[in-house]
MARRO-712705 format. One line per 10 residues: number of its first residue (from 1); their letters; for each residue x, y, z of N, C-alpha, C. Coordinates in pm, whole numbers, plus 50000, padded with zeros to 5 digits. Example, Ala and Ser with C-alpha at 12.3 -4.5 7.8 and 13.67 -1.06 7.14 Angstrom:
2
1	AS	51319:49431:50780:51230:49550:50780:51320:49670:50780 ~ 51285:49775:50708:51367:49894:50714:51290:50003:50787
END
This chain:
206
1	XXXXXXXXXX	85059:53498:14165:85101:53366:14212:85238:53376:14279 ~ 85276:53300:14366:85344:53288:14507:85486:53221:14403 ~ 85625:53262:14396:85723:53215:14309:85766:53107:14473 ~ 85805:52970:14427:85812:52819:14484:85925:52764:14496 ~ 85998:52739:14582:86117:52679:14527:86087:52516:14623 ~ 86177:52408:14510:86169:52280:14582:86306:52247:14611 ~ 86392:52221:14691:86499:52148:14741:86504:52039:14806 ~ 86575:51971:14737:86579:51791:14786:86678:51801:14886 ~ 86645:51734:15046:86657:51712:15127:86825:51639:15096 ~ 86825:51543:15057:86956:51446:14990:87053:51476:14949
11	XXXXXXXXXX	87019:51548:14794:87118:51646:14721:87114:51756:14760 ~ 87082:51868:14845:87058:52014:14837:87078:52038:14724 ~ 86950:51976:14614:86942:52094:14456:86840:52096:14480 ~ 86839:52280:14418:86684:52306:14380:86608:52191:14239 ~ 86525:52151:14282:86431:52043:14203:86316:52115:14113 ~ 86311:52240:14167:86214:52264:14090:86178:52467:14117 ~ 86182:52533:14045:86148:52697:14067:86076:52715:13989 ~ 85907:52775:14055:85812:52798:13939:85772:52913:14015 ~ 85668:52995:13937:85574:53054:14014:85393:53044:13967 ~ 85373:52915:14092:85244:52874:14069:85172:52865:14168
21	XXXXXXXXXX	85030:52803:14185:84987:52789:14253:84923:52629:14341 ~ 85025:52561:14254:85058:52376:14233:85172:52355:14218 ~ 85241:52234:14302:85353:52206:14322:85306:52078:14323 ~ 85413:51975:14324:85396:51829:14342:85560:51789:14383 ~ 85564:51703:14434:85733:51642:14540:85693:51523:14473 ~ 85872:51472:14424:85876:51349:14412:85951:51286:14504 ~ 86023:51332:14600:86134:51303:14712:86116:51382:14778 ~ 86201:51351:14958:86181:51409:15033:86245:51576:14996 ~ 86156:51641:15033:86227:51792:15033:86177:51948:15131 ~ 86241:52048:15076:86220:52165:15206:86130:52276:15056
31	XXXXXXXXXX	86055:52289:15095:85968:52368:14976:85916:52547:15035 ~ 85990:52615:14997:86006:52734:14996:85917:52848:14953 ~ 85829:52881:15007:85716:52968:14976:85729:53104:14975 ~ 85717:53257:14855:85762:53342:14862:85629:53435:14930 ~ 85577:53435:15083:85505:53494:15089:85525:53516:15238 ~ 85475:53631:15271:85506:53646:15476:85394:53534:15503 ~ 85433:53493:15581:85362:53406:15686:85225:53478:15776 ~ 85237:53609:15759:85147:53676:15836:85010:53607:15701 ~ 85044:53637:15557:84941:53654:15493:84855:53504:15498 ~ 84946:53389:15584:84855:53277:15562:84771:53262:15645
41	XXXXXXXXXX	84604:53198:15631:84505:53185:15698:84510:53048:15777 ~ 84509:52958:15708:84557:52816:15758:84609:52728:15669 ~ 84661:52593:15741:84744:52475:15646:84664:52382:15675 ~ 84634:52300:15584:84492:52195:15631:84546:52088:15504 ~ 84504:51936:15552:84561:51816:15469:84439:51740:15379 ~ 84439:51781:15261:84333:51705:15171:84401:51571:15080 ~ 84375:51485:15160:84424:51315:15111:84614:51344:15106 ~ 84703:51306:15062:84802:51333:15066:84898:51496:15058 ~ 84792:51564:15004:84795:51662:14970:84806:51821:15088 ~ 84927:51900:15095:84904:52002:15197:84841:52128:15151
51	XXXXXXXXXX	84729:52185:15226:84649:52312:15138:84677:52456:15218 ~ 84732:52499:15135:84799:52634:15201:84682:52779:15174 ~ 84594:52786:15226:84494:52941:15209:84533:53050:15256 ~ 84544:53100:15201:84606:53250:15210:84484:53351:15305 ~ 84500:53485:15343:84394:53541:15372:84322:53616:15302 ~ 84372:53620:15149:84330:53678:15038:84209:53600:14977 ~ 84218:53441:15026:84103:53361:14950:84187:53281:14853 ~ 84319:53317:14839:84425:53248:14737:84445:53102:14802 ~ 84476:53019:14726:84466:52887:14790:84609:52821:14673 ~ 84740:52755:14753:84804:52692:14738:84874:52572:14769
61	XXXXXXXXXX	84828:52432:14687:84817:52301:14677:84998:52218:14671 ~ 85021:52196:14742:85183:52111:14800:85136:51945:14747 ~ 85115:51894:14650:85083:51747:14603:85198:51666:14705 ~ 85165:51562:14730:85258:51461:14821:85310:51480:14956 ~ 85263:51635:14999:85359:51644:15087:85328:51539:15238 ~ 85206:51495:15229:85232:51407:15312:85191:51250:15295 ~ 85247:51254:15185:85266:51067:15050:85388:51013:15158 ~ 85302:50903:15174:85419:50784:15235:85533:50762:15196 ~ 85578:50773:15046:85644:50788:14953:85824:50881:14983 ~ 85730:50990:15055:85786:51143:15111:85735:51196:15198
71	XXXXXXXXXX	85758:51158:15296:85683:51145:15459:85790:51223:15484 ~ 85862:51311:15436:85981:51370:15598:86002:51506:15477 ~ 85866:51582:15484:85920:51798:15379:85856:51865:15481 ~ 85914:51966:15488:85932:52082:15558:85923:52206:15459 ~ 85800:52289:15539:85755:52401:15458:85815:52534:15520 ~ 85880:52619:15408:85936:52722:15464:85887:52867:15400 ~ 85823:52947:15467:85798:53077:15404:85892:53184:15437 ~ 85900:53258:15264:85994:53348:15296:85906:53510:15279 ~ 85959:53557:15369:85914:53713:15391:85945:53844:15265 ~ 85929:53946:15222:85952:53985:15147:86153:54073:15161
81	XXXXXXXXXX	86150:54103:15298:86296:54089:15338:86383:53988:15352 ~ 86345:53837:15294:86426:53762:15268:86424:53687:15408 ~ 86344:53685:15534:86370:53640:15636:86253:53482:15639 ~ 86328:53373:15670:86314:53285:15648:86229:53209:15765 ~ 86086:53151:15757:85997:53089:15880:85959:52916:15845 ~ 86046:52836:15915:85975:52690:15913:85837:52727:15996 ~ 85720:52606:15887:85588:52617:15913:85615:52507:16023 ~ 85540:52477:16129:85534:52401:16181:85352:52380:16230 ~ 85326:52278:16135:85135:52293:16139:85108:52130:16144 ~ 85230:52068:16192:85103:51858:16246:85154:51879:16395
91	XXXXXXXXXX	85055:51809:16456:85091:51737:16557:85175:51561:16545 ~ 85229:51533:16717:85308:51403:16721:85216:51314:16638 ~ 85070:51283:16585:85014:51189:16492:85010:51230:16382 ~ 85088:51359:16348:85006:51363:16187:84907:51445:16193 ~ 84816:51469:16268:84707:51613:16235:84790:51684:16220 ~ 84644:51795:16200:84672:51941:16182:84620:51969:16240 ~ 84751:52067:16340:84762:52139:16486:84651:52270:16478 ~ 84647:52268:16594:84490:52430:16556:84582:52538:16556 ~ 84702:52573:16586:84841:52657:16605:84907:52678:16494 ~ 84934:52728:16417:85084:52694:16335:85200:52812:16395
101	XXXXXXXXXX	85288:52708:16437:85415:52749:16486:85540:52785:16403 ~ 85610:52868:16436:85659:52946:16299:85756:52982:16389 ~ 85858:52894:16314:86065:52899:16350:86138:52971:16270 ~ 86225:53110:16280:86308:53207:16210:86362:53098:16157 ~ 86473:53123:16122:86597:53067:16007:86671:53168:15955 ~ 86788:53156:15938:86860:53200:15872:86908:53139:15719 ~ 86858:53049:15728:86917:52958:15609:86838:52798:15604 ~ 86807:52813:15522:86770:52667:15496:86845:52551:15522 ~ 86965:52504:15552:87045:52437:15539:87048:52340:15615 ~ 86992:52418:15786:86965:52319:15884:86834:52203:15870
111	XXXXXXXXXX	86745:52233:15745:86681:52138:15705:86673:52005:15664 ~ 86803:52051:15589:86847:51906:15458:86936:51802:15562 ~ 86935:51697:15479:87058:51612:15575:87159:51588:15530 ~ 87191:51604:15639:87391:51601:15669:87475:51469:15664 ~ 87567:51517:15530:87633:51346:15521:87743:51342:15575 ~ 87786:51440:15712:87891:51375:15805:87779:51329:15946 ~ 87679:51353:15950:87573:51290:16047:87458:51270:15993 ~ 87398:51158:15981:87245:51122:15907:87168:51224:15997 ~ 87094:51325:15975:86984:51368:16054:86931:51528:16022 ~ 86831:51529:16101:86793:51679:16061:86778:51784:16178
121	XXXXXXXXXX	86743:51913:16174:86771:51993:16258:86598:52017:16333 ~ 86616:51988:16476:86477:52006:16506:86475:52178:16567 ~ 86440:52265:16574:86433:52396:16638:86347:52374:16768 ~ 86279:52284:16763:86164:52302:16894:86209:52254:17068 ~ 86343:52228:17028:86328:52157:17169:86348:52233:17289 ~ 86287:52151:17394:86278:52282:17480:86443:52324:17553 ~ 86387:52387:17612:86557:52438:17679:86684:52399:17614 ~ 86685:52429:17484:86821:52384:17410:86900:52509:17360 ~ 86785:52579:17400:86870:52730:17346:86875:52791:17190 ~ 86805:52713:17095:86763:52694:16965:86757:52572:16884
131	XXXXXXXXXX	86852:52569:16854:86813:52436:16727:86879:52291:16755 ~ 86816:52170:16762:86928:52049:16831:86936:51988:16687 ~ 87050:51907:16719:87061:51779:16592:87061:51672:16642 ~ 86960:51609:16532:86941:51443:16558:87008:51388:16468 ~ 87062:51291:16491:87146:51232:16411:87135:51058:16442 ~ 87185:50957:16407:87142:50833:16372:87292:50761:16344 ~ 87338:50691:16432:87489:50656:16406:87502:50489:16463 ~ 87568:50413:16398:87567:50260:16404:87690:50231:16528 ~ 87687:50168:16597:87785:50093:16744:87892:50036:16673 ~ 87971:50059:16736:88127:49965:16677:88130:49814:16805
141	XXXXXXXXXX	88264:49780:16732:88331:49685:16835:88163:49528:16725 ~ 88192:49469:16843:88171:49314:16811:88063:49252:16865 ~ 87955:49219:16852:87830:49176:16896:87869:49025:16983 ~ 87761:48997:17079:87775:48894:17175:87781:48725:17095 ~ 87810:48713:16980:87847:48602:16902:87956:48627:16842 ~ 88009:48727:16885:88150:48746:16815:88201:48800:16665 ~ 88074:48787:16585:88034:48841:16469:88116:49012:16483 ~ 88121:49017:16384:88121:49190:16326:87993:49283:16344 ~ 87952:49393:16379:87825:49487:16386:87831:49538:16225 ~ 87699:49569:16207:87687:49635:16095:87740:49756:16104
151	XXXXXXXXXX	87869:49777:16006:87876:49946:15998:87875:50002:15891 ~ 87766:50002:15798:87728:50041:15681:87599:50178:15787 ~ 87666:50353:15702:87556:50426:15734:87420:50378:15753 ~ 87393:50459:15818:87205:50397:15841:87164:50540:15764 ~ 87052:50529:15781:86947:50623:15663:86895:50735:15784 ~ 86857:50860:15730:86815:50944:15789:86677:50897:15858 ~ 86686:50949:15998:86531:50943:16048:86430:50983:15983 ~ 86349:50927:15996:86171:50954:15969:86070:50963:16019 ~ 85952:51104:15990:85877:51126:16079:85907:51174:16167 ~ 86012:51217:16221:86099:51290:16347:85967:51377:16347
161	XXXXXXXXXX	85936:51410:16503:85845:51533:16580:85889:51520:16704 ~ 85856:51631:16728:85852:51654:16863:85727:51666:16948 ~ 85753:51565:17065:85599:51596:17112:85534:51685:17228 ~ 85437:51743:17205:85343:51809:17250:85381:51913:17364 ~ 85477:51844:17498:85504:51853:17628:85681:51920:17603 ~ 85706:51904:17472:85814:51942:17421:85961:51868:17506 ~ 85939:51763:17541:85993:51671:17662:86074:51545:17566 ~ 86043:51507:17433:86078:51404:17339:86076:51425:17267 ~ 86146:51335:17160:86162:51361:17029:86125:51198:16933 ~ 86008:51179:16896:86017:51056:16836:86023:51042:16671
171	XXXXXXXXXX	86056:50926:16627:86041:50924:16477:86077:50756:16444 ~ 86096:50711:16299:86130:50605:16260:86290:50608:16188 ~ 86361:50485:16221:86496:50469:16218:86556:50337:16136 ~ 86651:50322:16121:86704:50191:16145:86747:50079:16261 ~ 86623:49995:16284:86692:49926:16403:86834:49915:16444 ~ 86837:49904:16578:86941:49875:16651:87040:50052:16679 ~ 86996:50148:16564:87108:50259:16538:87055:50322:16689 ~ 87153:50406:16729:87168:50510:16827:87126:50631:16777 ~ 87057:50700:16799:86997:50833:16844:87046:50955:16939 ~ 87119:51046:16821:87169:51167:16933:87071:51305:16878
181	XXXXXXXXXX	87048:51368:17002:86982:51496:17027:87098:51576:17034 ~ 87158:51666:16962:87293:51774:17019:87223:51898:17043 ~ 87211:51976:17128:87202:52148:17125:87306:52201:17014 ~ 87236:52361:17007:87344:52426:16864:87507:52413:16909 ~ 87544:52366:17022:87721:52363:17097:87716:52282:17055 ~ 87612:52159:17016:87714:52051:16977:87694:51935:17114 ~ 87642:51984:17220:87644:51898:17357:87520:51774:17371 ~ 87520:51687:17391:87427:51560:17366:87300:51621:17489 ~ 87197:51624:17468:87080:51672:17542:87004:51536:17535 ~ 87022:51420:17484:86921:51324:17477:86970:51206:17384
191	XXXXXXXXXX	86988:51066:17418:87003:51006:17334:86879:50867:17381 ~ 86910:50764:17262:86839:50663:17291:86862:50516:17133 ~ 86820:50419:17153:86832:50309:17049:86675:50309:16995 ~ 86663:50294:16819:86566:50263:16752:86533:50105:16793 ~ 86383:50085:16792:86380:49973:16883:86318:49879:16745 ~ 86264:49724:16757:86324:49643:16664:86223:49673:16542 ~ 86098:49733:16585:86012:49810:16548:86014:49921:16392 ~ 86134:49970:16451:86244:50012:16386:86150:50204:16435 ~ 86150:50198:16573:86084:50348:16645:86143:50397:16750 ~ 86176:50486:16759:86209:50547:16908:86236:50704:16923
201	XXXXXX	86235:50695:17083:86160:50762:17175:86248:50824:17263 ~ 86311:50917:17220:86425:51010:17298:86363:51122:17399 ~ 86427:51146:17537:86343:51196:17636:86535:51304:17615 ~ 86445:51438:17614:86569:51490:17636:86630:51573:17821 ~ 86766:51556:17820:86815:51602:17962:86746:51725:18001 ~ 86725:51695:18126:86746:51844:18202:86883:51927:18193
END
């Protein structure tokens, strides 16, 4: 059996280290698999549930990982040299992609979210040169009634993907918040406003 680790997205604590072949998430988190990525056959979704088959015939069950509940974990397999692969196996709706796409890492860290910027680290975007950050940040100054703006943090995005054409980045937000795309410099590649919906739809720069 495959030794598991669970880390909460929120706190970066490990939540949970077993070595089984069942896991279950109670919060969003980055769930750490001790096996090469070569050895998996496919990732396939039974009711909330993510099913990880090995090519051995071994079969390992992720409970919740895609529960409304905890809609935003990220599966990471680790190699026996310690080298670290985000799974990347839905498409922009939620299937399961016929591909699974598989991002190095050095560290888990760019997973979890960041409490000097609400957001998480996407690796896929195109021409960014590796990894961008999205992040989620509230407008200052004074709304057209003269009122005060809300500047209480907003909450990390949700559902963040990237889609298909590798051209956008959509997910769910807090209305009204702003939306930044950064490349690993740090340089804005894409921004945009969560719309009242509380969704949006970032097209990143040339």
């Amino acid at each position: 059996m495959p030794q598991i680790s669970i880390i909460s997205k929120e706190s970066h604590k490990v939540l949970d280290q077993v070595e089984s072949n069942q896991i279950g998430l109670i919060e969003n988190s980055v769930i750490v698999v001790k096996i090469q990525k070569e050895d998996v056959a496919s990732i396939t979704k039974n009711g909330a549930d993510a099913i990880i088959t090995l090519k051995n015939g071994e079969v390992i069950t992720v409970q919740n990982y895609f529960s409304e509940a905890t809609p935003d974990n990220s599966l990471v397999f680790e190699d026996e040299d310690g080298t670290l692969y985000w799974a990347k196996f839905t498409t922009v709706n939620g299937d399961i992609a016929d591909v699974i796409q598989y991002q190095p890492l050095d560290e888990i860290e760019p997973l979890l979210y960041n409490d000097s910027l609400t957001g998480v680290i996407l690796p896929w975007i195109s021409g960014a040169a590796g990894a961008g950050l999205l992040g989620a940040a509230i407008g200052g100054g004074s709304d057209s009634s003269g009122g005060s703006k809300d500047t209480t943090k907003p909450e990390a995005p949700k559902d963040v993907v990237i889609t298909d054409d590798g051209e956008h980045v959509t997910g769910e937000g807090e209305p009204g918040t702003t939306v930044e795309v950064k490349d690993q410099d740090g340089k804005v590649i894409g921004a945009g406003t969560v719309d009242l919906s509380g969704n949006f739809d970032v097209e990143f720069k040339n």
